[in-house]
TORKOL-4160 file (C-alpha; in steps of 0.2 Angstrom, whole numbers, padded with zeros to 4 digits, m for minus):
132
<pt num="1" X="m0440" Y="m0093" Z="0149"/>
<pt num="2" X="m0430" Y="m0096" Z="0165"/>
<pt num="3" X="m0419" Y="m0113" Z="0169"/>
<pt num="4" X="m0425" Y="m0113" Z="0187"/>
<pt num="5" X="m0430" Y="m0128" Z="0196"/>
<pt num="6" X="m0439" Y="m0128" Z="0213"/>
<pt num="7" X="m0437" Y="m0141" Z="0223"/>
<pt num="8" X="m0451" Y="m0141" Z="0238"/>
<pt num="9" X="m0453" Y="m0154" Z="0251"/>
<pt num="10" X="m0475" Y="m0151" Z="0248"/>
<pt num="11" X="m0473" Y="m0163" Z="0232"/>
<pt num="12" X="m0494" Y="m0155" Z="0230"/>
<pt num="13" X="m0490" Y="m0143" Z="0220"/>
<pt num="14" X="m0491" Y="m0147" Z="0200"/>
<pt num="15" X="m0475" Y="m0149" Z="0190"/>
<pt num="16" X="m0480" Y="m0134" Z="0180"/>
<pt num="17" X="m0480" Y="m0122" Z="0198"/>
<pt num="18" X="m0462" Y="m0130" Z="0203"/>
<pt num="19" X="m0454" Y="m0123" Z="0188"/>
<pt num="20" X="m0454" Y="m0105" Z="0182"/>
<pt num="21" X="m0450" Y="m0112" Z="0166"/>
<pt num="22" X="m0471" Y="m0109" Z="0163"/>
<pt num="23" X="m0474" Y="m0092" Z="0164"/>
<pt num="24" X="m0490" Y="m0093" Z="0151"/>
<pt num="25" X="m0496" Y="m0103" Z="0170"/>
<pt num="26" X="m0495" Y="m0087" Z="0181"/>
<pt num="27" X="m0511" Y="m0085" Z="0183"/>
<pt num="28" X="m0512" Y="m0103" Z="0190"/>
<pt num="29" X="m0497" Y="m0099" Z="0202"/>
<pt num="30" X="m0506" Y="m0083" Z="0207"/>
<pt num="31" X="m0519" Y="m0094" Z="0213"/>
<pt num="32" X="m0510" Y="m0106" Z="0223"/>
<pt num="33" X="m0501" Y="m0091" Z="0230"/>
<pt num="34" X="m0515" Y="m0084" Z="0237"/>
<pt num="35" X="m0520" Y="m0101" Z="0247"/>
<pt num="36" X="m0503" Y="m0097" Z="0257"/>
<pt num="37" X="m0506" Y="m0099" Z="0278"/>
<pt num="38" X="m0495" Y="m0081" Z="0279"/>
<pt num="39" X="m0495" Y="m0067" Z="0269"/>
<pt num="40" X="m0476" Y="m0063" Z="0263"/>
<pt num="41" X="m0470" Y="m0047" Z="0266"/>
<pt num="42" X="m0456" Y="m0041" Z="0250"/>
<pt num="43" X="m0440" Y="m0037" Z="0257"/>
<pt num="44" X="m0423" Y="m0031" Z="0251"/>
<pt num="45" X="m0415" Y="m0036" Z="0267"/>
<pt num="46" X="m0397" Y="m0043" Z="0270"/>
<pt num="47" X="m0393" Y="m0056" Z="0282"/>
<pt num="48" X="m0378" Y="m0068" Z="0289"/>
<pt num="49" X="m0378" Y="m0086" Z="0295"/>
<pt num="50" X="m0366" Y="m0098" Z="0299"/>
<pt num="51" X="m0364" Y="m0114" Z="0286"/>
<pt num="52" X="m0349" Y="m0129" Z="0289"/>
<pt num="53" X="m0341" Y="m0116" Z="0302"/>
<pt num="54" X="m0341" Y="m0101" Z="0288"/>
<pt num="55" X="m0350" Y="m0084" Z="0291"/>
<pt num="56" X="m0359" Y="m0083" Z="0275"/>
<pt num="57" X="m0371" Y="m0069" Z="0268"/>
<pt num="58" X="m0387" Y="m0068" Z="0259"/>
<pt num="59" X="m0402" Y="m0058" Z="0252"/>
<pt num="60" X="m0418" Y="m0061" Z="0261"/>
<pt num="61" X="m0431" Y="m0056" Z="0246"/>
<pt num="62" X="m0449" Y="m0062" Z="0255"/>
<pt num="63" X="m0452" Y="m0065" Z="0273"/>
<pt num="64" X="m0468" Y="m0070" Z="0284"/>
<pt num="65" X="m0473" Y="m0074" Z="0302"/>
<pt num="66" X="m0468" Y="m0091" Z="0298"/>
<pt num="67" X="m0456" Y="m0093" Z="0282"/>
<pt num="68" X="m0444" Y="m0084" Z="0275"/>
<pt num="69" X="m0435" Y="m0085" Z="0258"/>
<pt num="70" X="m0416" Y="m0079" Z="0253"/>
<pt num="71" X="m0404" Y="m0080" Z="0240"/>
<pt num="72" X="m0386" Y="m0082" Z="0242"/>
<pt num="73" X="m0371" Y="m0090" Z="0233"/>
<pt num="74" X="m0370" Y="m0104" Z="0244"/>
<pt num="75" X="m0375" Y="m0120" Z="0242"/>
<pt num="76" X="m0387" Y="m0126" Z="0258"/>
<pt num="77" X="m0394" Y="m0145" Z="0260"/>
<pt num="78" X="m0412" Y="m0147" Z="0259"/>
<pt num="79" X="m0417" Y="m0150" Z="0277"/>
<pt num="80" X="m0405" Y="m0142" Z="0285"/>
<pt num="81" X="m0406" Y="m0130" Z="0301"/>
<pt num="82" X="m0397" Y="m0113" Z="0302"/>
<pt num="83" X="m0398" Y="m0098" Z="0312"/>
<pt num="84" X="m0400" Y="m0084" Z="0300"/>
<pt num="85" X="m0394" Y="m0067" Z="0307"/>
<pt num="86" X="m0404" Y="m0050" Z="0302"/>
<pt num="87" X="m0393" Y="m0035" Z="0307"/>
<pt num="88" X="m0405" Y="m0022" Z="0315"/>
<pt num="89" X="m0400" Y="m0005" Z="0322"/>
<pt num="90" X="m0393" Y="m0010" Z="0337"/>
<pt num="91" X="m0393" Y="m0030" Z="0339"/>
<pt num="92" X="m0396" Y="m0044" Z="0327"/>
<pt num="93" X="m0411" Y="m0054" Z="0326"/>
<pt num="94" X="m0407" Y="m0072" Z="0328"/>
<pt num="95" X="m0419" Y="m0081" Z="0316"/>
<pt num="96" X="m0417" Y="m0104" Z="0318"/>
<pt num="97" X="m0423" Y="m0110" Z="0302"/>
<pt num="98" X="m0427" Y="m0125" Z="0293"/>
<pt num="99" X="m0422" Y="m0129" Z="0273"/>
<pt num="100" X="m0439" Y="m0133" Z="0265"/>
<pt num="101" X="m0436" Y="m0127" Z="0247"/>
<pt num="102" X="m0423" Y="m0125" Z="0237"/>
<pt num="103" X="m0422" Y="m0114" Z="0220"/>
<pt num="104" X="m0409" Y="m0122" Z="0207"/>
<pt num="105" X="m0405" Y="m0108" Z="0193"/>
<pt num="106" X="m0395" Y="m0119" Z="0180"/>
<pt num="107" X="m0379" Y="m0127" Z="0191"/>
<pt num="108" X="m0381" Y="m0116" Z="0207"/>
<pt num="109" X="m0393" Y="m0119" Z="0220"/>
<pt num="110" X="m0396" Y="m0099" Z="0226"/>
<pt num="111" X="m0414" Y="m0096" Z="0232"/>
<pt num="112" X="m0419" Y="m0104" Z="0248"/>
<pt num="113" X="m0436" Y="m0105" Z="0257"/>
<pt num="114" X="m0436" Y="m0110" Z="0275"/>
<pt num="115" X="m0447" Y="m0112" Z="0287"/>
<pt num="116" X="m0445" Y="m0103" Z="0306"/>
<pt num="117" X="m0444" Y="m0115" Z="0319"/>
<pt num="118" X="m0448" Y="m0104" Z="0335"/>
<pt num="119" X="m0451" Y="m0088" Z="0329"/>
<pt num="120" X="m0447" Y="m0077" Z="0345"/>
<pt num="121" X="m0459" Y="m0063" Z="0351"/>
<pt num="122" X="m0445" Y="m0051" Z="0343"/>
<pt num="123" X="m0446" Y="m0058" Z="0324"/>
<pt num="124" X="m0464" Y="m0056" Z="0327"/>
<pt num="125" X="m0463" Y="m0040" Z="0334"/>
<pt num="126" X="m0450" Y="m0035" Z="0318"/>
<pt num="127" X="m0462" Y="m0043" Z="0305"/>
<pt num="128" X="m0476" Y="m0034" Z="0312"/>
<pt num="129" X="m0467" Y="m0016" Z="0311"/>
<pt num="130" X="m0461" Y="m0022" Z="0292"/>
<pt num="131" X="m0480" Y="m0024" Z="0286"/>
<pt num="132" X="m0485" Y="m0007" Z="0296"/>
């Protein structure tokens, strides 16, 4: 069993879907899962954004047309506002983001989930070709 906390600012969920420490509860996390408003698209996509005047990077594992979700080694405040940067073949897509979970794995805070605060026409256009 894992050592990782979520923290989520949508307290609804039960105790036993904010920790993986319950994976005999999968199903029950399936479930809740399903009920999202935006299906998540998987994604092994690296990104940049900027953090106390530091350029810092980070892997964006799940993305939607309204939430996105990335590890780094970086340590982000829960509600906090960042542009997120994704490198694409001939600009980067500038994605402002809210801080609306974060993942604790023993002392390191490393998964975040953020919420998009004005998704662009060009984000939507990029999530679209993703999920072709």
């Amino acid at each position: 069993m894992s050592n990782t906390t979520i923290i989520d600012e949508h307290e609804k969920m039960p105790e036993y879907i904010r920790t993986k420490e319950s994976v005999e509860n999968s199903k029950i996390r399936e479930s809740y899962i399903e009920k999202r408003a935006c299906k998540r698209i998987p994604a092994q996509l690296f990104v940049n954004f900027f953090n106390g005047g530091s350029l810092h990077h980070g892997l964006v594992t799940n993305l939607s047309d309204i939430n996105i979700y990335f590890i780094t080694g970086v340590n982000l405040s829960f509600g906090s506002n960042i542009d997120v940067s994704i490198p694409l073949k001939y600009e980067n897509l500038i994605v402002p983001v809210y801080i609306n979970r974060i993942e604790k794995t023993g002392n390191l805070y490393n998964g975040f989930g953020a919420e998009l605060l004005s998704p662009s026409l060009e984000y939507i256009d990029f999530i679209y070709r993703l999920n072709a």
